[in-house]
matplotlib code that plots the C-alpha trace (Angstrom):
import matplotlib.pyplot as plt

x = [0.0, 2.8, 4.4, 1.0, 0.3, 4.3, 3.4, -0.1, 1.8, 4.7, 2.3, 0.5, 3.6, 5.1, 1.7, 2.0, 5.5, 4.7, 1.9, 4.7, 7.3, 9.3, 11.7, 15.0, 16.8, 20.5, 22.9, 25.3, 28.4, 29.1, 32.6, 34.2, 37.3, 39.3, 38.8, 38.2, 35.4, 31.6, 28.9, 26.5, 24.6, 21.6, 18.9, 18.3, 15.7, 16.2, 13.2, 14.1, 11.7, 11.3, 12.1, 14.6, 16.3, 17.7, 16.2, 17.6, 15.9, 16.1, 13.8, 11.4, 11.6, 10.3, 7.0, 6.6, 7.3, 4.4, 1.6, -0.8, 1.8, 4.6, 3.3, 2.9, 6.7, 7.8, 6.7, 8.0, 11.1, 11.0, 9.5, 12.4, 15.2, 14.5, 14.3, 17.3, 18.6, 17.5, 18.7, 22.2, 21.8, 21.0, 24.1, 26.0, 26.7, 25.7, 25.1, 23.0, 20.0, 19.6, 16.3, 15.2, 11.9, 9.3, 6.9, 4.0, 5.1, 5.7, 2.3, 0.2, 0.8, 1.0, 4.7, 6.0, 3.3, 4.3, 8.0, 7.2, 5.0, 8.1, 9.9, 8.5, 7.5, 10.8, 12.8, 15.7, 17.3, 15.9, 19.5, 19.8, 17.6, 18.8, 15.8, 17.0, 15.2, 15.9, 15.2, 11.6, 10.4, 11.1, 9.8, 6.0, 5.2, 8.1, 6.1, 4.7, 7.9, 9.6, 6.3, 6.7, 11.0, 10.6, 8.2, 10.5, 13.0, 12.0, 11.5, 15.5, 15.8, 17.9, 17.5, 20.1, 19.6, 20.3, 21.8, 23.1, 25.1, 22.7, 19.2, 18.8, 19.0, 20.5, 22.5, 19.6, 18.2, 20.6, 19.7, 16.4, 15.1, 16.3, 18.9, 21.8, 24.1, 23.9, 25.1, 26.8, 25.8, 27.9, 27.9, 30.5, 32.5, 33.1, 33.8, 37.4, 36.2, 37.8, 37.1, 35.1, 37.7, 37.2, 33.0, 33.1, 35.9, 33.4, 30.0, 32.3, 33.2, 29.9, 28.0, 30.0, 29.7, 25.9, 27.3, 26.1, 27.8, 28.6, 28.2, 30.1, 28.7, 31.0, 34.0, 35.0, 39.0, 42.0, 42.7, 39.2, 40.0, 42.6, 41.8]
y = [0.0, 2.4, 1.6, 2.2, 5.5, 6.6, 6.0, 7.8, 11.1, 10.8, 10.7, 13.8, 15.7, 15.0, 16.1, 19.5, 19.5, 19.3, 22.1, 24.5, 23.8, 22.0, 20.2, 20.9, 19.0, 18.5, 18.0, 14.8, 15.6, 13.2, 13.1, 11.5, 9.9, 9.5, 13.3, 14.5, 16.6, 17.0, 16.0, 15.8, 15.6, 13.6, 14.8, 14.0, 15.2, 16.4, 17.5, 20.7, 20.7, 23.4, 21.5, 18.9, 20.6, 18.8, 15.2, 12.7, 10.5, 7.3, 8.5, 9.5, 8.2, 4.5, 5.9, 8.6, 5.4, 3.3, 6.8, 8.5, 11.3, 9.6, 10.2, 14.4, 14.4, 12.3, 14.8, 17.9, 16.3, 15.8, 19.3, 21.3, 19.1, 19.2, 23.6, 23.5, 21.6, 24.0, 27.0, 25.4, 25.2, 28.3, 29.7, 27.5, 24.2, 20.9, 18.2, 15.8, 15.2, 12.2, 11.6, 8.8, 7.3, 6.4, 3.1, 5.0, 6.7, 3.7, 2.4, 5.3, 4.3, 7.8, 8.5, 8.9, 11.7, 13.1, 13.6, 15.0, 17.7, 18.5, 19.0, 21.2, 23.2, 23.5, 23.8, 21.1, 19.3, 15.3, 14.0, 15.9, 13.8, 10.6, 9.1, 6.0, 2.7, 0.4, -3.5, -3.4, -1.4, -3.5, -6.3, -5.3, -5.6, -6.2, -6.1, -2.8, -1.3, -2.4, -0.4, 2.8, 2.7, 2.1, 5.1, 7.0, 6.7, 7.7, 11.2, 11.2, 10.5, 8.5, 5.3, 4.0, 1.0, 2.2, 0.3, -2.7, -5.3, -5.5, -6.8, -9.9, -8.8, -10.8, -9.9, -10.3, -7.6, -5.8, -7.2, -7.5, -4.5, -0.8, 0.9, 3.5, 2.9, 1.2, 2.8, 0.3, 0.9, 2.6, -0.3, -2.3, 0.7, 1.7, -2.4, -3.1, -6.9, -9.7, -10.0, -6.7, -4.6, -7.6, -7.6, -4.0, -4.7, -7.5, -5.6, -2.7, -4.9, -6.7, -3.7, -2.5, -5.8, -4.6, -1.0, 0.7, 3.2, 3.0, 5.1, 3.7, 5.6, 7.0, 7.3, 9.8, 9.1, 8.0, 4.6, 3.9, 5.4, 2.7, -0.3]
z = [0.0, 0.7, -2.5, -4.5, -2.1, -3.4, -6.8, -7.0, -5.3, -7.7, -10.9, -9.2, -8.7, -12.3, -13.7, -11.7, -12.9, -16.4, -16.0, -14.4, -17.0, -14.5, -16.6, -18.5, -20.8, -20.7, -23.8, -23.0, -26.0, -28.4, -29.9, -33.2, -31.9, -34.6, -35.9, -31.8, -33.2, -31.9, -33.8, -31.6, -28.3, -26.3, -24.8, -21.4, -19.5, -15.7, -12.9, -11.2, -8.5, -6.3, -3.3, -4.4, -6.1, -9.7, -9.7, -11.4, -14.0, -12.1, -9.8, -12.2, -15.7, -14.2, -13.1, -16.2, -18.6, -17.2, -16.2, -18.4, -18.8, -20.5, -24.0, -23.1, -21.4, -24.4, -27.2, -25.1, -24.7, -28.9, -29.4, -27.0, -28.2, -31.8, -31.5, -29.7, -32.8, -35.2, -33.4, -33.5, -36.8, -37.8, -35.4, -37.7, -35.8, -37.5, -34.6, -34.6, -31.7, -29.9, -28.2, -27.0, -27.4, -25.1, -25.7, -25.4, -28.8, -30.4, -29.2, -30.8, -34.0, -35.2, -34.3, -38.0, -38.0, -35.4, -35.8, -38.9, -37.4, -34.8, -37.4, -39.5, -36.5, -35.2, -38.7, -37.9, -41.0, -40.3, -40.9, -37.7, -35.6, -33.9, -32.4, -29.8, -29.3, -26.1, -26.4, -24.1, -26.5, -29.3, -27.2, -27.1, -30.8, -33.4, -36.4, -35.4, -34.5, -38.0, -39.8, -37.8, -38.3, -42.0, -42.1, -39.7, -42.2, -44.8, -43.3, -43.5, -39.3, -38.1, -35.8, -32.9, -30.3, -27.4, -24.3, -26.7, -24.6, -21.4, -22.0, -24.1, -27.5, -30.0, -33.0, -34.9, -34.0, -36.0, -38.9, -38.6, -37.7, -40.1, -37.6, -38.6, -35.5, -31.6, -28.2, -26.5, -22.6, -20.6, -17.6, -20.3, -21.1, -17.3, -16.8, -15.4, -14.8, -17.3, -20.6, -20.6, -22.9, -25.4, -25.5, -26.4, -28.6, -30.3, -30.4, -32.0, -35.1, -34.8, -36.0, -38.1, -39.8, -40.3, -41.4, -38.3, -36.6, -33.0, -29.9, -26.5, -23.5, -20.6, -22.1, -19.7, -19.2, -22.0, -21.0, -22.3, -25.7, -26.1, -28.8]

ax = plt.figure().add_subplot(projection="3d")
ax.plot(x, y, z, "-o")
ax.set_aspect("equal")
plt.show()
């Protein structure tokens, strides 16, 4: 009862939160190694609450994900990321925006639609958008998913597994569904346990085997640069 009495305020206070513009988005830098150059940046989105303070999205994004609000958080996160896009742009700076989807999105059925509305709202190029996927969404209905990527696609936006390495994917998923590049999580890239060095090493050649491009997550010091 506790846990369900937790819950019910949490969903209240994220719904008051989204009504008083509550939430920011932060931009997590993406590097090329070989040239050292950005090219772009993820959106992640961060609760400032007035008491709290800055709350982090492992407190939140479990709740939002499974609550009536999820699909109204999701498209503001689209909507702010994708103007933030164009008005780098337009200063001159060509990035690319990662966002990552929710499953409600993929469960209306109208998601195509609706990232083609954001973006002719907000202006950005599509090449610029990088929307990511995670395997549970995937998981709910494949055939569906594949419908709404190939139509997602064909805007000119971009698709990216996100997490790779930690849920029970298989490589198949690679070739199965249309992707332009994975992000292989950052638990394997912070790993100092045996044998860890090599699986990155392996999903690295592994995809681009399929011709996707690769993301590793948390490389935050040199020795993780090396080969």
């Amino acid at each position: 009862r506790r846990e369900l009495e937790t819950r019910l305020t949490l969903e209240a206070e994220l719904a008051l939160a989204a009504e008083r513009d509550e939430f920011e988005l932060c931009y997590q830098p993406q590097f090329h190694l070989a040239h050292g150059r950005l090219i772009g940046a993820e959106a992640l989105i961060r609760w400032r609450h007035p008491v709290r303070g800055l709350v982090s999205p492992a407190e939140f994004m479990p709740v939002v994900n499974t609550s009536p609000i999820s699909e109204r958080i999701a498209e503001w996160v689209l909507q702010t990321a994708c103007a933030k896009g164009a008005a780098w742009e337009r200063a001159g700076h060509k990035l690319r925006i990662g966002v990552n989807l929710s499953p409600s999105q993929l469960e209306s059925g109208d998601l195509a639609i609706s990232v083609a509305q954001v973006l002719a709202s907000t202006g950005l190029n599509p090449t610029s958008l990088e929307l990511e996927v995670t395997e549970d969404i995937l998981l709910h209905d494949e055939q569906g998913a594949l419908n709404t990527f190939l139509e997602i696609q064909e805007l000119g936006v971009r698709l990216v597994f996100d997490d790779f390495g930690t849920g029970f994917a298989s490589l198949s998923y690679l070739k199965k569904f249309p992707l332009d590049g994975l992000k292989i999580d950052r638990s394997l890239v912070e790993s100092t346990t045996p044998g860890s060095r090599e699986l990155v090493r392996l999903l690295v050649h592994a995809a681009h085997a399929f011709g996707l491009e690769v993301v590793a997550e948390g490389v935050e010091h040199e020795s993780q640069l090396e080969p």
